[in-house]
C-alpha positions as CSV (number, residue, x, y, z in Angstrom):
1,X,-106.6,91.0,35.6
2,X,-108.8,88.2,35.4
3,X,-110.9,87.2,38.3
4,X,-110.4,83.6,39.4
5,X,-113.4,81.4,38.9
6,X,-114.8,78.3,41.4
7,X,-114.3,75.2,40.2
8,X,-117.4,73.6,37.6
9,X,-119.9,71.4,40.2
10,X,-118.5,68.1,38.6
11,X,-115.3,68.8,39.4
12,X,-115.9,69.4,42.7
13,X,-117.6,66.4,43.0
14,X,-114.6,64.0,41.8
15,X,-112.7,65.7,44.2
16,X,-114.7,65.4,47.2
17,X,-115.3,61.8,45.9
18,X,-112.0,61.1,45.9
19,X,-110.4,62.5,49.1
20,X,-113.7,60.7,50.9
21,X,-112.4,57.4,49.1
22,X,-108.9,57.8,50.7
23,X,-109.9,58.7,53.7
24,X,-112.0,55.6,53.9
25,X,-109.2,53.0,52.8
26,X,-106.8,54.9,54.9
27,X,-109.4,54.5,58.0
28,X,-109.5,50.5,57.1
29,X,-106.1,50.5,56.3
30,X,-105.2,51.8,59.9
31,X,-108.0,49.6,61.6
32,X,-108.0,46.5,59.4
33,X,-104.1,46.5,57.8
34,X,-105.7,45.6,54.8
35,X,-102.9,47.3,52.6
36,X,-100.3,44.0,53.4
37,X,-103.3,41.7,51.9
38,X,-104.7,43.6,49.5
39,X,-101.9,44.9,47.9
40,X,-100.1,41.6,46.3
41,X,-103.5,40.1,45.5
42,X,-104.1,42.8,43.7
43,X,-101.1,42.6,41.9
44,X,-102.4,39.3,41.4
45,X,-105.8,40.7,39.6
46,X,-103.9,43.4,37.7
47,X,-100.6,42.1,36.9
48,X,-98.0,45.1,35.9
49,X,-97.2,43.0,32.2
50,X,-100.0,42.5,29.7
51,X,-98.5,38.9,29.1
52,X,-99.6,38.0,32.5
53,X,-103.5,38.2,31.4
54,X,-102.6,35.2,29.0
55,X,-102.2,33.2,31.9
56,X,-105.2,34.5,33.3
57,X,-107.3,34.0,30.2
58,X,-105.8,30.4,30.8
59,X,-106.8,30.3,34.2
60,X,-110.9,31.5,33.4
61,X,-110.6,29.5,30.7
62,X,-110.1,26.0,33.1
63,X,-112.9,27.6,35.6
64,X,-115.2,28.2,32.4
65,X,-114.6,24.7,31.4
66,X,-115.2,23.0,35.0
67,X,-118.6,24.7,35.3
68,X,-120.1,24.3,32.1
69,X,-118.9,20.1,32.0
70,X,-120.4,20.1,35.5
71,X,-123.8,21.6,33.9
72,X,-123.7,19.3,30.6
73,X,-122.6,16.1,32.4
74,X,-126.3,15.9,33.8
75,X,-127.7,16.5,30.6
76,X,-125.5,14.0,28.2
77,X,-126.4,10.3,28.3
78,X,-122.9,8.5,26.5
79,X,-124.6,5.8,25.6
80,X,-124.3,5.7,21.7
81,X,-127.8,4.6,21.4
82,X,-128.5,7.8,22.8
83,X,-125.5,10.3,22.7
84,X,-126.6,12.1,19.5
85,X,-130.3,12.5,20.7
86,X,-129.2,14.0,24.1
87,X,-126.9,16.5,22.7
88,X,-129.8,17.2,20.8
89,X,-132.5,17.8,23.5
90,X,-129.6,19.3,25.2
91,X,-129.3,22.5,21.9
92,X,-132.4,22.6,21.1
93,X,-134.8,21.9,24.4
94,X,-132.9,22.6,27.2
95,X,-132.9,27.1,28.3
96,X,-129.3,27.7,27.7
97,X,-128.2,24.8,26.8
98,X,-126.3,25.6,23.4
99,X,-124.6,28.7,24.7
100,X,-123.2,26.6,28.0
101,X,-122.2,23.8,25.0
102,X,-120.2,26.8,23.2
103,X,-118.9,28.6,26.1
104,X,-117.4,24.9,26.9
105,X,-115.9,24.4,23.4
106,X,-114.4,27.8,23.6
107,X,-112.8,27.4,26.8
108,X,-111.4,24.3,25.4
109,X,-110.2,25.8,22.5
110,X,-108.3,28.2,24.1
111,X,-106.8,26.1,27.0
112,X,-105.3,24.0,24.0
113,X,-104.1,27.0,21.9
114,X,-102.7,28.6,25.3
115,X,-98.9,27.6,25.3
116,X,-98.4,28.5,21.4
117,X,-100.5,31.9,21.9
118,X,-98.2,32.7,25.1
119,X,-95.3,31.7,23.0
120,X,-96.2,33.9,19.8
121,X,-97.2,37.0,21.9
122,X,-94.0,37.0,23.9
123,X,-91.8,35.4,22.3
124,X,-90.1,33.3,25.2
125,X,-89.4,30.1,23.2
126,X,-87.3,29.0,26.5
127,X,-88.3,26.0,28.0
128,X,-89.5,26.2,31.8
129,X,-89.0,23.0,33.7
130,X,-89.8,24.2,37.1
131,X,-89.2,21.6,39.6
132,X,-92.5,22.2,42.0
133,X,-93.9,20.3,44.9
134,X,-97.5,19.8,46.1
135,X,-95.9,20.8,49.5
136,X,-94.5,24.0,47.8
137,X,-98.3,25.5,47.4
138,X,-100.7,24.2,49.5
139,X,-103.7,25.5,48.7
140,X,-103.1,24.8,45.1
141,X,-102.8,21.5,46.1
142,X,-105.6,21.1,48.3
143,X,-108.1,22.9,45.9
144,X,-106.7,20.2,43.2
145,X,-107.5,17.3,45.8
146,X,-110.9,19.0,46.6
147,X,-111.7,19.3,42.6
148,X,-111.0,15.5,41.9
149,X,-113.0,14.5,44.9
150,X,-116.0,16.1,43.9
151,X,-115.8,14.6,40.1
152,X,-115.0,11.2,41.6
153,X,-118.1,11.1,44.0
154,X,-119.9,12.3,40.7
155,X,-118.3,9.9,38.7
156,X,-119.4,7.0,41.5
157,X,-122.8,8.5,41.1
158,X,-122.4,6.5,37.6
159,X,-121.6,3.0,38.8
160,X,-124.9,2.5,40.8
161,X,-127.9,1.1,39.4
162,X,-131.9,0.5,40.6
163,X,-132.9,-3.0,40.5
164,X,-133.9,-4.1,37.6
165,X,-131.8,-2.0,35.6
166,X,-132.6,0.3,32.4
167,X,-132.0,-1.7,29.1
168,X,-131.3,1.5,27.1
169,X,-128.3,2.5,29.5
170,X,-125.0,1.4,30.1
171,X,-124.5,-1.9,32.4
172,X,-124.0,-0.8,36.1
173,X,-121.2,-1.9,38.3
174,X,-123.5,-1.8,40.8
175,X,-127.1,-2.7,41.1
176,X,-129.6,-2.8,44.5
177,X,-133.2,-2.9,45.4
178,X,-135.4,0.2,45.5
179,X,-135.0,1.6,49.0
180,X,-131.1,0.5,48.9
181,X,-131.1,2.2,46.1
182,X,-132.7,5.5,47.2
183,X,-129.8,5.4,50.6
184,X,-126.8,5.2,48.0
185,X,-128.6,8.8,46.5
186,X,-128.7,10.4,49.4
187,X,-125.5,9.5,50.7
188,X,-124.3,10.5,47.1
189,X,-125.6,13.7,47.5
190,X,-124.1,14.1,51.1
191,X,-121.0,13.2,50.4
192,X,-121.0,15.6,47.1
193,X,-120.8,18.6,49.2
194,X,-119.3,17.0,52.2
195,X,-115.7,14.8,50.6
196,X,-114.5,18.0,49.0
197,X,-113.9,20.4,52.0
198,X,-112.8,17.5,54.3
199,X,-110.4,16.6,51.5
200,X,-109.0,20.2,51.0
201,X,-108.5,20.5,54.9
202,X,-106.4,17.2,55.2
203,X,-104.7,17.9,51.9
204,X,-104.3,21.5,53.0
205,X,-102.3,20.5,56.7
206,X,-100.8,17.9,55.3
207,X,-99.1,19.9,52.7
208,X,-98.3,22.5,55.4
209,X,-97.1,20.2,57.5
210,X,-94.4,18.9,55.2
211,X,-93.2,22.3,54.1
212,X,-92.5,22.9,57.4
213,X,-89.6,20.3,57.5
């Protein structure tokens, strides 16, 4: 009759490694109710059909492609004077610059190649026509809001020139003296970081209030 043997040390490790992990989420869970949150948000993360990470690659790829325009657009003049020679400075010069210029064009890529990759992959040729309001998803629509806002102060950054203005670059909307122009910065700047949350947090009760009708 064999003798029964202890468990190896490793073993005995994932165990105890695993009943202290339960324990702890059950302790959080009980304290915290964490498990109501977590648990569709998680669903969320790791959805329970591999088609769904299509529509997450999509997601990424729209985040990817916010980011990396918001690093280029500070580095690309559009002046066609310029334009080649700043894209350019931008591959060549710039730390990072032509793998931020790639990661762009391959988010792009597959944003635009999403709908027929989703299509060839599942095979749902249906067409979905799903009749959504802002009011319907509120943070959706007040992240949208927020998003535009911050490109549309950026963009405004665009129409202001310094007195008198560069030759070489596009002809301002706007043009003011030195210390004027130095004011307009700043408040730029300001409002940059400012616009967006105040325009989520109207957008964001607004919506809420109209669902609520």
């Amino acid at each position: 009759m064999a003798t029964p043997t202890k468990p190896q040390r490793s073993a005995r490790l994932v165990a105890g490694s695993a009943k202290a992990a339960q324990g702890s989420a059950r302790y959080l869970d009980e304290r915290l109710g964490l498990a109501g949150w977590l648990g569709p948000n998680l669903r969320k993360l790791f959805p329970s059909h591999w088609s769904f990470l299509l529509g997450e690659f999509a997601l990424y790829s729209f985040v990817l492609l916010v980011l990396t325009g918001t690093f280029l657009v500070f580095f690309y003049k559009p002046n066609p004077d310029v334009a080649f020679a700043s894209v350019r400075e931008l591959s060549l010069d710039i730390r990072g610059g032509l793998l931020v210029r790639q990661m762009h064009h391959w988010a792009a890529m597959i944003l635009l190649f999403y709908p027929f990759l989703e299509r060839r992959f599942t095979g749902d040729r249906r067409v979905h026509n799903l009749l959504d309001r802002p009011s319907h998803a509120p943070v959706r629509t007040a992240l949208g809001v927020a998003v535009i806002t911050f490109f549309t102060v950026l963009w405004a950054g665009t129409w202001v020139s310094e007195l008198p203005p560069d030759p070489r670059a596009p002809m301002p909307l706007l043009t003011a003296p030195h210390e004027t122009y130095l004011w307009i910065v700043y408040g730029l700047r300001a409002a940059l970081f400012v616009l967006p949350p105040i325009a989520y947090a109207i957008t964001l009760a607004v919506c809420r209030s109209r669902a609520r009708r």
